[in-house]
N, C-alpha and C positions, 0 to 999 in steps of 0.2 A: 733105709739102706738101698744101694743100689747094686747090683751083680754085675759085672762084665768083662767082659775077654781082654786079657793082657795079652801084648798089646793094645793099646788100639788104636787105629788106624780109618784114617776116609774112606767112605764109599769108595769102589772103585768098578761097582757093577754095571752103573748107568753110563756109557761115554759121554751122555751131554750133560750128568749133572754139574761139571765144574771145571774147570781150567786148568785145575792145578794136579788132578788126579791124573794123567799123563805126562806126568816130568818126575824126575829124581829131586828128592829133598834132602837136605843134610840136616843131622840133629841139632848143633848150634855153632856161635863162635864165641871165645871167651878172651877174657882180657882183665891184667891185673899191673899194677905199680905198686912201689913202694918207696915210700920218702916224701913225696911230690904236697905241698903245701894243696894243689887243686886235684886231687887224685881223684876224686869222684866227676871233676869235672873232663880230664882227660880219660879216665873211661868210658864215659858218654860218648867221646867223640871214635874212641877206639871200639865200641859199640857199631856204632854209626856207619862203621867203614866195612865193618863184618855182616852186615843189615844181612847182604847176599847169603850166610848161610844158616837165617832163621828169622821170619817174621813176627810168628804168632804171640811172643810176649817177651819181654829184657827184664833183668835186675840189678842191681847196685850193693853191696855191703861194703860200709866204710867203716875205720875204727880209729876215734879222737883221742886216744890216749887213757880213754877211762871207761867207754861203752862202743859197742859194735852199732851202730843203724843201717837200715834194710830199705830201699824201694822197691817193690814190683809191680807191674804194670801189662796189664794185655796189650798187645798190639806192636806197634814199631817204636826203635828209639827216639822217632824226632818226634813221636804222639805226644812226646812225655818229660824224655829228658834234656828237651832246649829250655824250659821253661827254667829261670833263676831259684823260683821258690822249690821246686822239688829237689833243686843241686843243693841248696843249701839246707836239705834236712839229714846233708851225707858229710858232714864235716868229717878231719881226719887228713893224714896225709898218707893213710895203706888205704887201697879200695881193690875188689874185682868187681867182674860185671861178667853176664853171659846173656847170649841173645837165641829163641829158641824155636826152631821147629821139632814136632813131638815125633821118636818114631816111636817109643815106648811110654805108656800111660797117658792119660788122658788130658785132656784139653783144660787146667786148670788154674786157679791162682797160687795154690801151693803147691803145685810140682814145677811154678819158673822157680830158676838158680838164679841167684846163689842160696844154697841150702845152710840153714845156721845150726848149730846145738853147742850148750853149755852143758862142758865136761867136766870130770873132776882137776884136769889140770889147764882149765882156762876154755874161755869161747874156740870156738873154728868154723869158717865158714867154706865151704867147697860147690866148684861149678867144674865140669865137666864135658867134653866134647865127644862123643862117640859110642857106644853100647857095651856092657859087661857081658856075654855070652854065657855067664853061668850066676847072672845078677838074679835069675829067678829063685834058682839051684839056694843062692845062700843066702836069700829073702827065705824063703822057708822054713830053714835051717835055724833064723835068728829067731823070726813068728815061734818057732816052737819052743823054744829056749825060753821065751818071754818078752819078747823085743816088742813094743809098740811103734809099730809103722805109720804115717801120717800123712803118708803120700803116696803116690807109683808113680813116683820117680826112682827110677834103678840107682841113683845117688845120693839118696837117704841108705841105701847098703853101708856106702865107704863111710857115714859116719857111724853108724853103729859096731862097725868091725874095729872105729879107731876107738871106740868111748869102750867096749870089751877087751880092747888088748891088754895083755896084761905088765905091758912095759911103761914105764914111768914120765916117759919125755913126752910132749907133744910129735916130736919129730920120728921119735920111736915107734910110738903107736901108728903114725901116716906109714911109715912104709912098712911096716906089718901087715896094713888094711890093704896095702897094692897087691903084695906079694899074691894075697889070696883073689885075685881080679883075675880075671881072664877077658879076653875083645882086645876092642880097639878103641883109645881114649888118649887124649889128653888132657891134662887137669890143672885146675890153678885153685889155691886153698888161701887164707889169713887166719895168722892168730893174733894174740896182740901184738909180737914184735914181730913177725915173719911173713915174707909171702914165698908161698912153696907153690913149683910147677914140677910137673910126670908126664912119665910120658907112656904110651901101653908098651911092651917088650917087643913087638916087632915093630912099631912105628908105624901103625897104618895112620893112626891119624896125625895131621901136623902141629906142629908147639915151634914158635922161634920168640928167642931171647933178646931182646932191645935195648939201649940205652939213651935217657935225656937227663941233663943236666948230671950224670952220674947216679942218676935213680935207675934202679933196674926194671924191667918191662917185662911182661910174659902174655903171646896172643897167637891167634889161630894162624896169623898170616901176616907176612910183612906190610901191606897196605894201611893195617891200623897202625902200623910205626909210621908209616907217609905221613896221615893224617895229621898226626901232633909233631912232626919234625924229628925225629926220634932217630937215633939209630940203629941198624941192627948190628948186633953182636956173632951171633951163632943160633944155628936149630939146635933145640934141645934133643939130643940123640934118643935112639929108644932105649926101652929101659932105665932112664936117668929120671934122677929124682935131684931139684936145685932148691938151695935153700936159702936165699936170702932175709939177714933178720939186721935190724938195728941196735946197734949198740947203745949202751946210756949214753955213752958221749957222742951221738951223732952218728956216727960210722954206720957201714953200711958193709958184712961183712957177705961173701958167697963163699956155697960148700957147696960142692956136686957129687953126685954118687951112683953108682951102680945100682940097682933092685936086686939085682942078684939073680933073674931068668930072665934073662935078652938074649933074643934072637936074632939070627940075620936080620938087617931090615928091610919090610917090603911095603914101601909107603904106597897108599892106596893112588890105583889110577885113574878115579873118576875126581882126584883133587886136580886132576890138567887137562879132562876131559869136560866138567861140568861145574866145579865146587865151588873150586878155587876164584876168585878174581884176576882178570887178564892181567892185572900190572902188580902181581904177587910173584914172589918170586919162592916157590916151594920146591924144598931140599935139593938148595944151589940151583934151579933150574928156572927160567921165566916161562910162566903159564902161558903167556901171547905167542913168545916165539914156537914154545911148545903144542901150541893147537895151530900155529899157521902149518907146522911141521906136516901136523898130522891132514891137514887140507893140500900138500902138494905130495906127501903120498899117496894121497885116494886119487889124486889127479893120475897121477901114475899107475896106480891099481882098476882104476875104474873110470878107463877115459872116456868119453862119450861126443859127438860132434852137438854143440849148441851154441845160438849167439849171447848169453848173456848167464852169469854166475849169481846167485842172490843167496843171500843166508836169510835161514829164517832166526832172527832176530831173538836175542843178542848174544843166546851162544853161539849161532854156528859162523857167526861174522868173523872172525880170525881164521878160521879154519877156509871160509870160502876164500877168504882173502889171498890163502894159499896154495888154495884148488885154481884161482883165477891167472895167478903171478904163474904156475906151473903149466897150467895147460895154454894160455896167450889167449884164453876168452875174455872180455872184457867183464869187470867187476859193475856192480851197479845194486842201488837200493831197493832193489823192486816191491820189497815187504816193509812196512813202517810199523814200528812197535808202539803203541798207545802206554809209556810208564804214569798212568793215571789212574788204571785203574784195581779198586779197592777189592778187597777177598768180598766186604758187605753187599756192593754194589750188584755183584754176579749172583747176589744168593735168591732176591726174594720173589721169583714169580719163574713159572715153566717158560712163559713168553720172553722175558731177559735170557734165560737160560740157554732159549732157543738160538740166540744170536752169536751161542756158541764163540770162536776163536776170532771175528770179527770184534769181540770187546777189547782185544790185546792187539791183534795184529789188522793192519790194513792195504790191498794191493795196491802197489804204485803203479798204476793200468799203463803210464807213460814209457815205464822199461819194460813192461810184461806183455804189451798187445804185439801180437801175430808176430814173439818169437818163442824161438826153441828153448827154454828156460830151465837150468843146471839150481835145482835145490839143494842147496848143502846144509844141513843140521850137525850136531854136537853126537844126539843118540835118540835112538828110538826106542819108546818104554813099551807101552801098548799099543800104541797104532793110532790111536783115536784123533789127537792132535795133529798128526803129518797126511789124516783124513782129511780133512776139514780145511787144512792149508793149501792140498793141492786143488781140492775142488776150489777153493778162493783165487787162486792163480789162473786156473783154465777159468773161472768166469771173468775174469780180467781180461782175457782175448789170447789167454799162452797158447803158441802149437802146439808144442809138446812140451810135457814136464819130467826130468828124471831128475831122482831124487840120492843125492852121494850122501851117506851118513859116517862121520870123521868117525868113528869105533864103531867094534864089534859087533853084534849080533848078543843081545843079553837072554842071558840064559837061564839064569839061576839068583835068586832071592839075596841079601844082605843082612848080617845080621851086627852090624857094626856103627850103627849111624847112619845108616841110608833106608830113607823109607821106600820100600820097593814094592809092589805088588806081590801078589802070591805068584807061585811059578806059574801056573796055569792062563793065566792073565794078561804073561806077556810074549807080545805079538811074533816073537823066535820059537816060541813054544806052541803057538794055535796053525801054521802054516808047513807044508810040507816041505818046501823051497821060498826061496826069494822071491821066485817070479809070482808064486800065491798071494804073498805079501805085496807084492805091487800091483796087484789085481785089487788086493784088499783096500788099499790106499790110494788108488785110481791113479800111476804114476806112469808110465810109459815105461820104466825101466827104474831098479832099484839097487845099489850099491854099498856093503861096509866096507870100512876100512879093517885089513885083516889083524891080527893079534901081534902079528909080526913089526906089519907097519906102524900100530899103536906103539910100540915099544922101540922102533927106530927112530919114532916122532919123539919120543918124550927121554928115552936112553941112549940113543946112538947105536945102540945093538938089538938083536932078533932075541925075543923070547929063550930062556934057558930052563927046559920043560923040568931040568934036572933041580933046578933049583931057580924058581923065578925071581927078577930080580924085584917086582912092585905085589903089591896085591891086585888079582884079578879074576875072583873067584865068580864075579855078575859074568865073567865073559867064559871062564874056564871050568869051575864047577871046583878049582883048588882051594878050597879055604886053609888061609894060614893058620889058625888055631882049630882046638877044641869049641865044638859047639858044644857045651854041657846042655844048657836049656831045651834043644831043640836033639841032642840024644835020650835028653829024662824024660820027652816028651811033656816037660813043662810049660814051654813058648805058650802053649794056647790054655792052659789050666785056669779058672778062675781066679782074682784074687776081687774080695769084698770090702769095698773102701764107702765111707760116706758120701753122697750125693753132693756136689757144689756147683754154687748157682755162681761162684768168681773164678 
C-alpha cells in the first residue's frame, strides 16, 4: 500500500528542479462526437489541438454498437494516437477523448479519462475538465457508504453518484450526480446511444458545441473544431446539461436543459490570460485579440522608455505584440523558444537540471545586445522562471531589462483546475512591494497589468467589485463558489489507494 496526500502535486520547493513548476497548468481538454463513422479518429485529432491544456497522458472510449473500447496512454497524443492500429482498436461512430494534466491525484494509468462503469441501466463513460471543490467531501461520504473507489480521480465521484441515484434513466441519474457537484467543470459522457455535455453552474470553465457533417461535437475550445473542419454552433451555457442521442432510424436528436443552480456566469480569466489557445475564440471573445488587449493596456499602465519589446515566448507574444503596437517601440524576437524539448529530457541529472530555462528558451544576442530591453510575459507564478530569463537577457549584452507582466499580481491558490502552488510560494506573497520583487528577479523595473485593465482587455468594462463579471479569485481572493474541501479541512487529508507502476 502506498499513503499520500491528496492532492498531489510537483515539487515545488527546488526552483531549479524543473521547468515546469513555475507556470500555471490546466487539468485537461476534452472532446467528444457523435454519429461520425471515424469518431475515434476525429477525437484524436480534436485531442491534438487541445495538447496545450494537458500533456501527461490522453484517452479514447468508443462505442460500436454492441461494446464500449478504451485506449490510455501516458504522455502526448501524437505518442500514440497517429498510429492506425491503435485508431482501429476504437471502432464505433460515438467516441470522447480527454487529454490531462493532473491538479488532483496522482500521476497514473487509471486516473487518465475517459473513466468507464457498467451500470444497471447500460455502460457510461465520463471525462471531465476542471475540479469538484467538494469532490473530497463526497468521496468520503460514498467510502463510507461502501463505495469502492479505484482511482483519485475526483471523477470516479460523478460515476458513482450516477450508479446510486435512484432514478431510472441514464439521463436522470447524470443530472442527479451534477446537481450534487460543486467547482468548475466541464464535462462530456457516452452511453450507448448518447453523448452528453455540462457545464459547472457558474461557467468557470469553457464547453463549445460544434457541428460536422450534422454530427454534433462537444470540446474545450473552438481550435479542436478548426482542426477537423467542423463548425461551431454555440457555448454550451453554464449550468446546461445537452443531450444528444441517436435514434433507431439514424436521427440525431438534441435536448438541452437547465441543472436547476446556475449562477451568473463568470468564465475563468486565466482561459485569455494563459489556457486558452491564441486562435480559440472563448465565450464570444478571441483569446489573441484579447491578450494583444491586455499588452497595450500595460503599455499604457506601465510605460517605460526602451528600444526593443520581446516576449518571453509563447505566451507573452500577443500581448507584447500589443505593448509594442501601443507604446511605438519596435516589436522583435529577442527570445527563441526551443518546442523540443521533452518533460524526460530535463529530468535525469542535477547537471542537465543546471541548465535550467536555457533548455526551452534561447537569447537572440542580435536584438538583445547593448539595448534597453521591455519583457513582456503572460503572468508571474513564483518568480523563479522570470529569474533565470532576465539573467539570460543581460548575459546577451541587455542594458537594461524591465519586465511588463500582461495580469495581475497572483495571490491566492485555485481550486478549480488550475495547478497553483501553495499561497506561500508565490512570488506576490514572499515580497513587500514590486520593487522587492524586481530586485528578486534582477530586473530594472517591474510591472502588472492592473485588474481593471485585465478586465478592459478581455470585457470592454472595469471590474464590477459588486458583482464580477469573470472568475478571478488567483488575482482577488473572490472565489465564486463554496470551497467545501478546503472548509472541511479535507484538501490535505489522506486517502490510501494501491501503489501503480502505469
Amino acid at each position: 500500500m502506498s499513503d499520500f496526500q491528496f492532492p498531489v502535486r510537483p515539487s515545488h520547493d527546488d526552483p531549479g528542479n524543473d521547468l515546469d513548476g513555475d507556470t500555471l497548468h490546466e487539468e485537461c481538454g476534452v472532446f467528444g462526437i457523435l454519429g461520425h463513422p471515424e469518431a475515434a479518429t476525429l477525437t484524436a485529432l480534436g485531442l491534438h489541438a487541445l495538447q496545450h491544456r494537458g500533456q501527461e497522458a490522453a484517452g479514447i472510449v468508443s462505442f460500436d454498437g454492441r461494446q464500449f473500447h478504451t485506449e490510455k496512454q501516458m504522455g502526448l497524443v501524437g505518442d500514440h494516437y497517429t498510429n492506425p492500429a491503435t485508431i482501429a482498436k476504437l471502432p464505433g461512430n460515438l467516441a470522447i477523448g480527454h487529454t490531462r494534466y493532473s491538479t488532483t491525484g496522482e500521476v497514473a494509468l487509471r486516473n487518465v479519462q475517459p473513466l468507464f462503469a457498467e451500470l444497471e441501466v447500460g455502460g457510461i463513460a465520463v471525462a471531465h475538465n476542471g475540479n469538484f471543490t467538494n469532490g473530497l467531501t463526497l468521496r468520503r461520504q460514498l467510502i463510507a457508504g461502501g463505495a469502492i473507489c479505484q482511482s483519485t480521480s475526483d471523477t470516479e465521484v460523478v460515476l458513482h453518484l450516477i450508479a446510486r441515484s435512484r432514478y431510472t434513466s441514464t439521463m436522470d441519474r447524470f443530472i442527479d450526480a451534477i446537481r450534487q457537484m460543486e467547482g468548475g467543470y466541464s464535462m462530456v459522457a457516452i452511453t450507448r446511444t448518447k453523448l452528453i455535455a455540462a457545464r459547472d453552474p457558474t461557467g468557470i470553465r469553457p464547453l463549445v458545441m460544434g457541428e460536422l457533417d450534422g454530427r454534433p461535437i462537444f470540446c474545450s475550445e473552438t481550435c479542436a473544431l478548426d482542426i477537423i473542419g467542423a463548425k461551431f454552433v454555440r457555448d454550451v451555457e453554464n449550468g446546461e446539461i445537452i443531450v444528444c442521442e441517436i435514434q433507431p432510424d439514424g436521427s440525431i436528436t438534441t435536448e438541452a436543459m437547465k441543472s436547476g443552480n446556475a449562477q451568473p456566469e463568470r468564465l475563468c480569466l486565466f482561459e485569455y490570460v494563459y489556457f486558452a489557445r491564441p486562435d480559440s475564440v472563448v465565450g464570444g471573445r478571441s483569446v489573441y485579440v484579447a491578450r494583444k488587449n491586455m499588452g497595450a493596456n500595460l503599455a499604457r499602465e506601465a510605460p517605460v522608455e526602451g528600444d526593443v519589446v520581446v516576449p518571453v515566448p509563447d505566451g507573452g507574444t500577443p500581448a507584447a505584440l500589443g505593448y509594442a503596437q501601443e507604446s511605438g517601440i519596435p516589436f522583435e524576437y529577442g527570445i527563441i523558444r526551443n518546442h523540443y524539448v521533452g518533460r524526460t529530457f530535463i529530468e535525469p541529472t542535477q547537471q542537465i537540471r543546471a541548465f535550467g530555462v536555457k533548455l526551452k528558451h534561447s537569447a537572440n544576442r542580435a536584438m538583445i545586445a547593448g539595448k534597453r530591453v521591455i519583457l513582456v510575459d503572460d503572468s508571474i507564478v513564483r518568480g523563479t522562471t522570470s529569474l533565470k530569463i532576465v539573467q539570460m537577457v543581460r548575459d546577451a549584452g541587455a542594458k537594461e531589462v524591465h519586465v511588463r507582466v500582461a495580469s495581475p499580481m497572483i495571490f491566492y491558490p485555485d481550486f478549480y483546475g488550475i495547478d497553483t502552488p501553495d499561497k506561500d510560494k508565490l512570488l506576490a506573497n514572499q515580497y513587500a512591494d514590486v520593487e522587492a520583487m524586481a530586485n528578486y528577479i534582477g530586473a530594472d523595473s517591474l510591472s502588472f497589468l492592473s485588474i481593471d485593465g485585465l478586465y478592459r482587455a478581455v470585457g470592454g468594462e472595469a471590474r464590477n467589485p459588486a458583482r464580477p463579471q469573470f472568475t478571478d479569485h488567483y488575482f482577488t481572493g473572490d472565489y465564486p463558489t463554496r470551497l467545501l474541501d478546503k472548509e472541511g479541512e479535507t484538501m490535505g487529508r489522506k486517502v490510501s489507494v494501491l501503489a501503480s507502476n502505469g
